[in-house]
N, C-alpha and C positions, 0 to 999 in steps of 0.2 A: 424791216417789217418781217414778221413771222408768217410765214407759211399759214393758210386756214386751216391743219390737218381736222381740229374740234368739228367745224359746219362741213366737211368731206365727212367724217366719222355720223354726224347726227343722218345727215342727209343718207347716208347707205344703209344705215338703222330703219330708218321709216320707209324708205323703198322696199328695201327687203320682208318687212315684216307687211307693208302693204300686199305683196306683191304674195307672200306666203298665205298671208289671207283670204286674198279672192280663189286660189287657187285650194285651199282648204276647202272651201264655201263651197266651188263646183264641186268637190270630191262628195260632199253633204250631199247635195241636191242630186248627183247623180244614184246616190244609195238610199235618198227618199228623207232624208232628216231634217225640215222644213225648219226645226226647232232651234236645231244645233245651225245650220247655215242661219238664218234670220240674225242671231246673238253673234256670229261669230262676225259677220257683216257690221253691227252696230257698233261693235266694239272699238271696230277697225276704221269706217266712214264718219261716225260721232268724234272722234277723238282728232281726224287727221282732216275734219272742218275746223275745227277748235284751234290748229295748229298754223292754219291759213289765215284765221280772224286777226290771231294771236302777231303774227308775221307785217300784215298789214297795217295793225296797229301800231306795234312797235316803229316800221319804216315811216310814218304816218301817211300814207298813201292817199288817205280819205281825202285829204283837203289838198293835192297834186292832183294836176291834168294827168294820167297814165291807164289809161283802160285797157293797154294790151298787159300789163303784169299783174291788173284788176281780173281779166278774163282768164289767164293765166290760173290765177289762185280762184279759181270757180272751177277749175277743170281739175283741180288737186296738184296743180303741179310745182302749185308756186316755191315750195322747198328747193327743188331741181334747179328752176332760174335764178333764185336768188343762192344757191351755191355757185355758179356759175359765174354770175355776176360777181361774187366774191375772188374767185380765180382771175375771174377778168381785170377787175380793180390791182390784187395782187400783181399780176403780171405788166400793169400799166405804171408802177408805181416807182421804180428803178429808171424808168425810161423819159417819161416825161416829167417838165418838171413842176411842178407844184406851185400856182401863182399868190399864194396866201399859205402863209403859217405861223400857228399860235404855238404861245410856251405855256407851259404847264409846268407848276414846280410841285418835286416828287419829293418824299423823303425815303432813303433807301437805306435799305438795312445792311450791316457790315458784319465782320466774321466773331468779331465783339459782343456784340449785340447794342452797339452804339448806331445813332443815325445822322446822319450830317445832311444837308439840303443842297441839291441837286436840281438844276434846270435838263430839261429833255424837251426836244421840239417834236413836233407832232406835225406834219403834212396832213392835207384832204386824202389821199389815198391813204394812208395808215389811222386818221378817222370814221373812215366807210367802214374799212376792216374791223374798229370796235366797236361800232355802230351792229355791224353784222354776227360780232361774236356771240356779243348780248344776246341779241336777239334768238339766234340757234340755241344759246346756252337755256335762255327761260323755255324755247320750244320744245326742248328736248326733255325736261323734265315734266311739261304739260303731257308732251306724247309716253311716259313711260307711267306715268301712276293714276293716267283720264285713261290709257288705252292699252298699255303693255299689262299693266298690271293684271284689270279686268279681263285680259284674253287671255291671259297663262294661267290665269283658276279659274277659266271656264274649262279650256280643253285638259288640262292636270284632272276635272271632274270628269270629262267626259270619258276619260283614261281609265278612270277608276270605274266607272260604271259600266263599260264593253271590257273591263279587264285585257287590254291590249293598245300597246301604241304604231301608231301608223307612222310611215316614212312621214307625210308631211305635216300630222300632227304632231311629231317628235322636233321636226325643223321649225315650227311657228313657234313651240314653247323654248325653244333654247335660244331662237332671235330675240322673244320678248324677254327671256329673264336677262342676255346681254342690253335690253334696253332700257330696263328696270332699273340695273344694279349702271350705265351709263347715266341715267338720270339722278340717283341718289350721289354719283359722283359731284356729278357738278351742283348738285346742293351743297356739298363740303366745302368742293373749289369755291363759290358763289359767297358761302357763307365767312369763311376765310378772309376774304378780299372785301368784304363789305366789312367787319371787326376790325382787321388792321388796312382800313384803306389806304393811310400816310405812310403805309411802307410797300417796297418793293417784294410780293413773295413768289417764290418760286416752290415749286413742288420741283420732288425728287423721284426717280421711279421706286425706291422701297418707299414712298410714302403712296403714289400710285398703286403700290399692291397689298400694302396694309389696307386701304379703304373700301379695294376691290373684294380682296378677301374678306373683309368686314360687312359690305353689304350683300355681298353673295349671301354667304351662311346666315344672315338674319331675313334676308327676304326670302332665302328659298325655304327656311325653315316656317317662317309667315304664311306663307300661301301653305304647304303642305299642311299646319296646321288645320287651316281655315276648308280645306278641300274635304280633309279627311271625317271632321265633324259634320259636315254639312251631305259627306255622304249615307251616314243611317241618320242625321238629326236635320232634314231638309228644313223644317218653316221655320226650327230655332235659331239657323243661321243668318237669316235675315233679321232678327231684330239685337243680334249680337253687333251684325255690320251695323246695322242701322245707327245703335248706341254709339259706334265707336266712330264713328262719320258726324251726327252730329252734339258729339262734347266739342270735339276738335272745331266744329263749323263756328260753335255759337263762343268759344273762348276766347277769340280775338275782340269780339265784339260784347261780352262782357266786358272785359277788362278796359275797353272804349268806355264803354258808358258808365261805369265805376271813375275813371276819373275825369269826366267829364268836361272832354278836351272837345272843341268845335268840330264839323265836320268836315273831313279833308278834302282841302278846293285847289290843291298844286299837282293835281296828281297830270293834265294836259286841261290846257288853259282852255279847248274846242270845246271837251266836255262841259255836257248839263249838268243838274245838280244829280236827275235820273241815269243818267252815262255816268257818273262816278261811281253813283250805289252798285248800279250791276259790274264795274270793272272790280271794287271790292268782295262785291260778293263773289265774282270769282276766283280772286285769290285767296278768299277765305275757303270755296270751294277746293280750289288745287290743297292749299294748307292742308285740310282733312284728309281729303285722298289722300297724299305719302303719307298722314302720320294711321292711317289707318295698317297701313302693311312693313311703316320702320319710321326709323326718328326722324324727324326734319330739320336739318340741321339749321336749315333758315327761319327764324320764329316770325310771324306775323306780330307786327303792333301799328296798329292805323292810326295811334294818335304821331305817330314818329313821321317825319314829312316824307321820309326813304318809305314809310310803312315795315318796314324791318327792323326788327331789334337786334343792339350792337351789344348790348351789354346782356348776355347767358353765363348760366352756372352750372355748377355739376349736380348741387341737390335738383334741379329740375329735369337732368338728363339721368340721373340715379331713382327717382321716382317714375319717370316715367318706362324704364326698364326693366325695374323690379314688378311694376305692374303689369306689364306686357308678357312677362316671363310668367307670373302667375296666372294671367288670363290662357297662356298657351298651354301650361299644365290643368288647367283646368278642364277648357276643352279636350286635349288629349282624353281625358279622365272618364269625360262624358261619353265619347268615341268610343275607349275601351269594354266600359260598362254594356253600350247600348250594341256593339259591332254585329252584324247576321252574318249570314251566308256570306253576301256580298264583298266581302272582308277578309277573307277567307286566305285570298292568294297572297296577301299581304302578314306577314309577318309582323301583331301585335306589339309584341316587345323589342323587338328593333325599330320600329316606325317610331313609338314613342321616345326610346332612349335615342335613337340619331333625331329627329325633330329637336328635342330639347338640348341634344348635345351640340348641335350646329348653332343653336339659339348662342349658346355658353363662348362657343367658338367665336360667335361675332362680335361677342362682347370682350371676348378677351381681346381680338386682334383689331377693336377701337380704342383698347385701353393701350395698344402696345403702338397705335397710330400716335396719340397724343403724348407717351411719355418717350419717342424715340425718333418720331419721324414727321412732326409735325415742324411745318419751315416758320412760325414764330414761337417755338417753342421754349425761346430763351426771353422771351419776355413777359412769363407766366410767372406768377409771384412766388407760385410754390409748387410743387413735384404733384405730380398726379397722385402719389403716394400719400399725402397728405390732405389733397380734395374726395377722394374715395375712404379714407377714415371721418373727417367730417362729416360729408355726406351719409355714413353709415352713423354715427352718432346721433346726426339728426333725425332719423329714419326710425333707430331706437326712439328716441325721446320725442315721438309726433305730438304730443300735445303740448310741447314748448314753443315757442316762436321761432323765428330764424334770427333774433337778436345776439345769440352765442356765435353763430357762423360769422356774424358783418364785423362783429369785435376781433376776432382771430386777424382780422386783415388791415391794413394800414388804412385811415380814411380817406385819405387822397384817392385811393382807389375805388373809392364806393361811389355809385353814380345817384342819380334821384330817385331811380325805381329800386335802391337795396338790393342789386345783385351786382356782383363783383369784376370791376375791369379789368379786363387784359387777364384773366385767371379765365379758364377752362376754356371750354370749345366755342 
């Protein structure tokens, strides 16, 4: 069994940044910003209730006798014991021994890129363990784009409008943007492992800091954008977010009811038909958040019984970057145009060129993730070099269909929705 380090890393995340929060909050209140502590509190309590629901659900808790892990997770704390409980599990798991175990046949990937089939047995202790990975894994991205996100462009603005950063508003924005850019991680890892499930994948640490670097510089260049416009262009900002919140909300569920696929009743057998609608709605909810401030590497599709789609392309990760690139030059542009006083101590032409150039940077060092350091990279049909000429062909030619992209590819490859498997992210 492996170590829990992932639910030790999430769990020190959210403590930390809880803990930087209330402590912000008092700093507010005691210098009278009723406004600034109020939002920096919701931020932080709204998202790390969300994260306790989320927790509970997962372990299914509801329908077990256990009301002290029930009161527990009322009191905020439930992260802490069920980390704990994970150590626990961990350290019982070598010692005693396991009166039930299942086999699970894996296919695992070789230095070839062949795969042969493989039995591995699995104990109760090293099930809890996956049990519990999961579940930190989906928390962790709930807590970084419901609550990290929102708090590091609130106080990034609040920074900008006192023209000054405080010791521990300096600390709560650099724990959220580590929380940020850990949650878009494990969107990759998550998304990864759900594409090639039947193989064994391992991440490498240069692919660990391609991603890391990759989502730094597009998130941080994200918010900076979004801060900096919303500093002279206050009410336009809201229906800029608004926009970009719900295309994303209402996309999964388009494309649901375009092909007119029943509605999804596998998702936990306990749930109603009304318990299903609100669990989708909130994963159509999270969807939007991350794709509001960077790409999601996990696509929603609710007619799929996972509700995730296995089969992405690069024209849809090429589109949606070129558009994001231009909405950020945009705004930048608007920023420039409209800047006062207020703006002052910032240096226009640098704000703009490093914003847009960090943009460039994350895109580079996702393009340099996939053609170098991605762990099934040898099972993509074609070189990255040849999906970003596609994709730019098609991008030229928008009023063609994507019928020229699906023929470039072997058919065996094409799946029923027309985007290409085992090819791109």
């Amino acid at each position: 069994m492996r170590l829990p380090c992932s639910i030790f890393l999430t769990v020190s995340l959210f403590t930390a940044e809880m803990s930087a929060a209330l402590y912000l909050s008092s700093t507010y209140r005691s210098a009278g910003d009723r406004v600034w502590q109020i939002l920096t509190l919701i931020f932080s309590l709204v998202p790390s209730m969300l994260v306790q629901l989320a927790l509970i659900f997962f372990h299914r808790d509801l329908g077990r006798d256990r009301p002290f892990i029930l009161l527990l997770h009322m009191l905020q704390l439930g992260p802490v014991v069920r980390c704990m409980e994970a150590f626990w599990t961990y350290g019982r798991g070598g010692r005693v021994e396991d009166p039930y175990v299942s086999i699970t046949r894996k296919k695992q990937m070789l230095r070839q890129g062949r795969a042969e089939t493989v039995e591995c047995q699995v104990g109760q202790a090293e099930g809890k363990l996956v049990t519990h990975r999961a579940a930190f894994a989906r928390t962790a991205v709930m807590q970084a784009f419901l609550g990290s996100a929102p708090q590091l462009t609130l106080q990034l603005y609040i920074c900008v409008l006192q023209q000054k950063v405080s010791i521990g508003r300096g600390t709560l924005m650099a724990i959220s943007l580590l929380s940020i850019v850990y949650g878009a991680i494990r969107c990759n890892i998550l998304a990864i492992k759900i594409k090639y499930d039947e193989y064994q994948v391992v991440m490498s640490p240069p692919a660990y800091l391609c991603i890391f670097l990759w989502r730094s510089c597009e998130i941080a260049s994200r918010v900076a954008v979004l801060v900096v416009f919303s500093s002279v262009l206050k009410i336009w900002i809201l229906p800029v977010v608004l926009l970009n919140f719900l295309i994303f909300f209402f996309y999964p569920w388009i494309l649901f009811w375009r092909n007119h696929s029943p509605f999804p009743q596998h998702i936990e057998k306990t749930l109603t038909y009304v318990g299903t609608g609100v669990v989708l709605c909130m994963l159509t909810f999270l969807y939007a958040g991350i794709n509001v401030f960077c790409w999601s590497a996990v696509q929603v599709k609710l007619s799929d019984p996972d509700l995730i789609s296995k089969s992405q392309n690069w024209y849809r990760m090429a589109v949606y970057y070129m558009l994001r690139f231009i909405e950020n030059a945009s705004l930048l542009l608007a920023w420039y145009l409209f800047r006062t006083d207020l703006s002052e101590f910032m240096s226009a032409h640098f704000l703009v060129l490093g914003a847009l150039g960090a943009y460039v940077a994350g895109v580079f060092f996702m393009l340099l993730f996939y053609q170098n350091c991605h762990p099934c990279r040898r099972l993509f049909v074609s070189s990255i070099g040849q999906n970003v000429g596609d994709c730019c062909t098609l991008l030229c030619l928008s009023s063609a269909s994507d019928g020229p992209y699906r023929d470039r590819r072997s058919p065996a490859k094409l799946g029923t929705s027309g985007n290409v498997q085992g090819d791109g992210p």
